[in-house]
N, C-alpha and C positions, 0 to 999 in steps of 0.2 A: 634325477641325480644318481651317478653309480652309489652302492650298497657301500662300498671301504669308504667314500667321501662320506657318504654319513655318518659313518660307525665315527670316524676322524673327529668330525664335527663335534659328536657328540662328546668322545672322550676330550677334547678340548673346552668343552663348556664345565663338565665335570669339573677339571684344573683350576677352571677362573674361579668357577664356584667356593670348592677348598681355598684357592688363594685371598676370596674373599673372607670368608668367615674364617680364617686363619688370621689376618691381619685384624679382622675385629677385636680376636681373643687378646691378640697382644696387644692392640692398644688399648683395651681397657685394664692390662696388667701395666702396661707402661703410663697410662693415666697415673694408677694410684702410685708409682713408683716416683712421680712428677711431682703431684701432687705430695707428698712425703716431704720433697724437700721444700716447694714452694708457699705450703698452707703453713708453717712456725712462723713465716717473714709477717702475713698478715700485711700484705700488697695488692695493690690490685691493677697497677699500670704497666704491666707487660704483654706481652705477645709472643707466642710459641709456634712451630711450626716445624712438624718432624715428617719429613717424605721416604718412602722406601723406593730408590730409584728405576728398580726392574721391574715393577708394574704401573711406577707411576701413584704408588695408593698414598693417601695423607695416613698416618697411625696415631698422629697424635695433634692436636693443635688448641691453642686458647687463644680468642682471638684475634685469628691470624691476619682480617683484612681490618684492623687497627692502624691508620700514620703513625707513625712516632720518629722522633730524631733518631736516625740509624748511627749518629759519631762516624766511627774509621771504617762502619759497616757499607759506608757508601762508598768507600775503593769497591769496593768487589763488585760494584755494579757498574764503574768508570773502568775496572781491567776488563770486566766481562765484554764493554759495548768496543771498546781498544780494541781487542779480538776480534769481533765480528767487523765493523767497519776498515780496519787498518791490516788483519790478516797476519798470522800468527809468525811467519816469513817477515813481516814487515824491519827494516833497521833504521832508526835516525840518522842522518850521514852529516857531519860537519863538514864546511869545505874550506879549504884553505889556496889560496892561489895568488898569482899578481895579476894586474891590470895596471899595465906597461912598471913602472916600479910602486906602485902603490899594495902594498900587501891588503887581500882582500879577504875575510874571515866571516862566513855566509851561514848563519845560524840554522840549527833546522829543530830547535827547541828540544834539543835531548836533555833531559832533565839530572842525567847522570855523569856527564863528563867532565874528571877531574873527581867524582865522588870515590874517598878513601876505601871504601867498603868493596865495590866494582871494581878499582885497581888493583886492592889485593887479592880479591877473586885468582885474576888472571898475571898476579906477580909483576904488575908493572909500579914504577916507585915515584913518588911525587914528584909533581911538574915534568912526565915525562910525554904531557901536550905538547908542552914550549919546548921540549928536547927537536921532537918531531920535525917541529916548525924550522929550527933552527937546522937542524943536520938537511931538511930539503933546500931550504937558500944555498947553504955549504955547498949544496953537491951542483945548485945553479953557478956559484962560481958567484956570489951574490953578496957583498960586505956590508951594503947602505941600502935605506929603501926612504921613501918619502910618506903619505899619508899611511895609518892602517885605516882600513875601515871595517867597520862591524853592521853587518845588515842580518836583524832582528826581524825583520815583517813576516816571517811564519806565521808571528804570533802578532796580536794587537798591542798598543799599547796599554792596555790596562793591566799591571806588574800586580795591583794589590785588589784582591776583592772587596765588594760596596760592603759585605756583608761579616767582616772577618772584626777583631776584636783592636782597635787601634793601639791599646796599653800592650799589644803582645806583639809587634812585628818587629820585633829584633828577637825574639826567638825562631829557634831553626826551625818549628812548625809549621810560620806565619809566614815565610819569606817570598818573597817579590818573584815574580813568575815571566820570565822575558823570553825568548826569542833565541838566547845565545844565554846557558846558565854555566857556572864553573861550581867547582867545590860548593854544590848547594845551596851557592850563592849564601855560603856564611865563609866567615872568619872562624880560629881560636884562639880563646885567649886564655894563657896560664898565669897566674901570680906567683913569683918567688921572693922569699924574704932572705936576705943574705945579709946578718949583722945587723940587721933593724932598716936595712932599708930596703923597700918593693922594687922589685923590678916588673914588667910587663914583656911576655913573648906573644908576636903574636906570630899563626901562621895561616898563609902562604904571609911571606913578610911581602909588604908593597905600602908606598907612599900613596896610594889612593885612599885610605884609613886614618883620620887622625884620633888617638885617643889619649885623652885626659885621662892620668894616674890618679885618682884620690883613693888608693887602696891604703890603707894605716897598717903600719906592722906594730904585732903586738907578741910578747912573751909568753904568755900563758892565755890561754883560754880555747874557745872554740873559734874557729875560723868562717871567713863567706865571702865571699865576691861575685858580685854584679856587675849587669852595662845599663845606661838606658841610653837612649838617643837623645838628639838635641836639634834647634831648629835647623841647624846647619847638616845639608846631608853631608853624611859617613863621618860625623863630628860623634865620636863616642865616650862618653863617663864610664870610665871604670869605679867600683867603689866597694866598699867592704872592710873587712880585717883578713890579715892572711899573719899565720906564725909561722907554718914551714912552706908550704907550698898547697896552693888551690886552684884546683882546674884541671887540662884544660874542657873549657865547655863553647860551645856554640853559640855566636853573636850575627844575626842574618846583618847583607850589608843592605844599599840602598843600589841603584840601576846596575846591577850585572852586569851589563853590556860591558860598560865601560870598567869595572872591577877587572874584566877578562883581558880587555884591551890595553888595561896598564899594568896589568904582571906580563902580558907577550912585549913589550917594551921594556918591563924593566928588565926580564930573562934575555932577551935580543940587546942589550945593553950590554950585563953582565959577562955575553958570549961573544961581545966582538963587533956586532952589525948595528951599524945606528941606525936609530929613524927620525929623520931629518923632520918632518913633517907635524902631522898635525892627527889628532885620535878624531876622527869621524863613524859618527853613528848616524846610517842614512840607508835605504832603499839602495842596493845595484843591480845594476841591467849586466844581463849576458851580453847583450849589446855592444856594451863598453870595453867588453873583449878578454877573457878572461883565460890566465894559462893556470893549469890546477899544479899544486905543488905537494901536495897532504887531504888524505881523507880520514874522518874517524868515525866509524860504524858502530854504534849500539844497538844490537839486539833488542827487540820488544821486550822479550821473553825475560831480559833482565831487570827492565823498568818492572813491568808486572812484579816479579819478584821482589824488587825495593818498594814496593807501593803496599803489598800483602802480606809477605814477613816480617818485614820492620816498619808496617805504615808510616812508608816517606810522604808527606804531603805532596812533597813537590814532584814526583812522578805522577800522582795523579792527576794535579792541577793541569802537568805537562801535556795530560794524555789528554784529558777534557779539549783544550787546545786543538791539540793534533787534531781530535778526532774530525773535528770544525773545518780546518786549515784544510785537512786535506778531503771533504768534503767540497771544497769552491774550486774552479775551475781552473783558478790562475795559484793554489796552495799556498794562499796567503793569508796575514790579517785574522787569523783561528782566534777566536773568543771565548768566553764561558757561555755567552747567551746560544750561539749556534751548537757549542758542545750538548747545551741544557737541551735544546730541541732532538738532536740525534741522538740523545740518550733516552726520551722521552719516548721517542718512535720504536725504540730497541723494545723497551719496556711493556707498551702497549702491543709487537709483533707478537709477544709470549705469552700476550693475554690478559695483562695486569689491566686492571680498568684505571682511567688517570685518573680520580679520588684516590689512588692506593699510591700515590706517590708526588713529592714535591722535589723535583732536581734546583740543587743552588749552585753550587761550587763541585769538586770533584773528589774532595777529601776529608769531606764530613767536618769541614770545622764550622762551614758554617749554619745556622742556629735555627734557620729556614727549611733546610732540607726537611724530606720528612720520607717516610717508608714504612713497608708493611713486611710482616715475617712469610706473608703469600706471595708478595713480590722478590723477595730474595730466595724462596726456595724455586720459585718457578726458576728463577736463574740461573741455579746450583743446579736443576735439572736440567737445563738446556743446555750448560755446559759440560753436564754429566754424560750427557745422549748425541753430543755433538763432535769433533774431532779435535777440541782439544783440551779435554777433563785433563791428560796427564800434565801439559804444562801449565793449567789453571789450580791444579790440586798440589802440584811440586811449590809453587808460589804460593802458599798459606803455610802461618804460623803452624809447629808441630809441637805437640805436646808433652813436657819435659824433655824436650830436646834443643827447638832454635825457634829466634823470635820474639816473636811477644808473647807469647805463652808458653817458653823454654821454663819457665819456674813453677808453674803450674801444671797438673796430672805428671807426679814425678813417682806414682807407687808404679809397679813395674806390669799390673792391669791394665792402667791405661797410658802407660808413658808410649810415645810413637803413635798410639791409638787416633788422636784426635787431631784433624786437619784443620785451624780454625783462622779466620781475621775475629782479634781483637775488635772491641770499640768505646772509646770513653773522651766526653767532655761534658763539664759542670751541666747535672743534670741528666744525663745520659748513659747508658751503657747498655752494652751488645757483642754477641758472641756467634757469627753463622761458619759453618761449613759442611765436614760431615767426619761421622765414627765410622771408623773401621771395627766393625764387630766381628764376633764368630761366624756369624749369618750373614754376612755380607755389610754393604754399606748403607748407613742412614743418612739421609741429607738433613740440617737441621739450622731453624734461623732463633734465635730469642733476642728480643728489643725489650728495653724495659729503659723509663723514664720519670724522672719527678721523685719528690720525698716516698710517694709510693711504688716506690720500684725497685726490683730484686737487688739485692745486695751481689759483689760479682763472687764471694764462695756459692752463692745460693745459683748462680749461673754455670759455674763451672758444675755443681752438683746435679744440674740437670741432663750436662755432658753427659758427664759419669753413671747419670743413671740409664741414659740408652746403652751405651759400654754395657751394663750390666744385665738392662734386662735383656740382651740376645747373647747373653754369655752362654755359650755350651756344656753342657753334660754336668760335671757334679761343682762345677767351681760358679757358677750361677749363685 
């Protein structure tokens, strides 16, 4: 061996060496820094796991290969495998077209189209889907059309999971996962009381919705208004008290498909073009011959975003799906169960052993799932070391700033500091991403569950405490 390759060697072993027993020091300062906040709870069902991502070293972790229900922590492993399987370029493409006069509308399971939030992203203004639609017939020279048809088989039929909470699906969390989704596949509904008597707004306005008013107006007091559903689908109870005005909030509906298919009829009414026909929900063949008239592209990168920032259920559910769908030969028929498989295979490529994980659904609501703070930091590292940490780390709540954890770390040490997804459902809570420290970045998962499980100031304080213990020079 030449004499400078050894010398090389050697001064490189040196480094690892220092880098080792350097990270030891800190993690036993960062232990009791941990420990600080988490020994007052007098808890003991958590799981911690703090990685430094340029050597790859663990500094800190309690343990780490524990399951526990990860909540909204299991988006960031359904964006993560989206990524790798579906490829960061990837866009869902709606298509719009005729087949001879029959308007044909070819879902491709984008979870965001028509979503309020994404519209104003890019300053486009409600129902400027069906504007789309409308101005491409105009420019065919087109006044009348005969069937729409709406073809959903991207996805399966199964809209609702085995595993999801039945008392909650007309909340915007729980909502039905089709093929072809519009506004989140919810409604809103506002109450006003004008002179003692309610009125109900809803919107997008459409005759596909029936809803009973028993909202009661009252003079004085505190106000509330609710929905529940009823055996009739899209048959909705309104109910409550309202004195000035309440709402608006989010009521999921029941088959989207057709939700979608009776506001582009009623907008196609409203604008001049009749449709003679009949709303069909069925499978179509290119076969059948198809002239395209409107395409609508979303971005991956955006879904991720709706899935991480604001955990949208339904982009994650969406994605689960996809990932499935376009796994099969002919990009159809995407399930939970094949998602659960190609999420699983992701999982175990990066090393996780399968006892470290139980895949159910995509969004952590449901109660099955299970995860370990090993298996979400391996992930945080792989997408750390991989091509594309910036668009997976741009997609996580920021702290004191936007998100779900815009209210929280708002002192100005760690406001902006902390990249994180959220996670909470009865029984559960969870916080993984990573601290931008002085000294670079820490990757970090915590899961905590049951009566004995950290409270979320005691979660966030364990943020805070990596923030703090790589703080620089004299503000440490």
């Amino acid at each position: 061996m030449p004499q400078d390759a050894s010398v090389s060697m050697t001064r490189c072993t040196v480094v690892l060496l220092l880098a080792a027993a350097w990270c030891g020091v800190v993690s036993a300062a960062l232990s009791q820094r941990i420990l600080k906040v988490a020994d007052p709870q007098k808890v003991s069902d958590y799981s911690i796991s703090v990685i430094e991502p340029q050597s790859g070293a663990t500094v800190y972790s309690h343990e780490p290969h524990k399951p526990l229900m990860p909540a909204s922590n299991m988006k960031l492993v359904t964006t993560a495998a989206a990524l790798k399987y579906l490829g960061p370029k990837f866009e869902y493409k709606t298509r719009v077209g005729l087949s001879d006069n029959t308007l044909v509308v070819i879902g491709s399971g984008d979870p965001i189209l028509g979503d309020k939030d994404t519209d104003a992203k890019y300053g486009r203004q409600s129902g400027w889907v069906f504007e789309k639609i409308v101005q491409a017939l105009r420019d065919q020279g087109i006044g009348e059309i005969n069937d729409i048809v709406i073809d959903t088989t991207v996805f399966d039929d199964e809209r609702v999971h085995a595993s999801w909470d039945p008392a909650q699906l007309n909340r915007w969390y729980e909502c039905e996962v089709c093929g072809l989704n519009y506004n989140l596949n919810c409604i809103e509904l506002t109450a006003i009381n004008v002179g003692g008597i309610v009125t109900l707004q809803v919107e997008p306005r459409t005759s596909f919705i029936d809803i009973a008013n028993q909202v009661e107006a009252i003079a004085s007091g505190e106000g509330g208004v609710g929905s529940y559903r009823t055996t009739q689908p899209n048959k909705i109870i309104a109910f409550g008290k309202c004195r000035n005005r309440e709402g608006p909030f989010k009521v999921a509906i029941e088959k989207p498909a057709g939700f979608f298919g009776f506001l582009l009829a009623e907008h196609l009414a409203r604008s001049g073009i009749a449709a003679r026909g009949k709303l069909v929900e069925r499978a179509f063949s290119e076969a059948e011959g198809f002239k395209p008239l409107v395409e609508f592209a979303t971005p991956l990168a955006d879904v991720v975003n709706r899935a991480n920032t604001d955990s949208l259920g339904l982009a994650a559910e969406a994605l689960i799906k996809t990932i499935d769908a376009y796994g099969r030969p002919d990009g159809r028929n995407g399930g939970w169960a094949g998602g659960r498989e190609r999420i699983g295979k992701y999982l175990e490529s990066l090393g996780v052993p399968p006892e470290e994980f139980n895949i159910d659904d995509g969004s952590g609501l449901s109660r099955q799932n299970r995860l370990t703070t090993n298996a979400i930091s391996r992930l945080l590292l792989n997408q750390y070391r991989g091509g594309n940490w910036e668009l997976f780390q741009v997609s996580l709540a920021v702290g004191g700033e936007e998100g779900t954890i815009d209210k929280y770390f708002n002192e100005a040490k760690y406001r902006g500091k902390i990249h994180a997804k959220t996670g909470y459902i009865v029984g559960a809570k969870a916080l993984s991403g990573v601290c931008l420290t002085d000294r670079g970045p820490y990757l970090f998962s915590i899961l905590t569950n049951g009566p004995k499980g950290l409270s979320r100031d005691a979660i966030n304080g364990i943020a805070k405490a990596i923030i703090d213990e790589y703080r620089s020079g004299a503000d440490r």
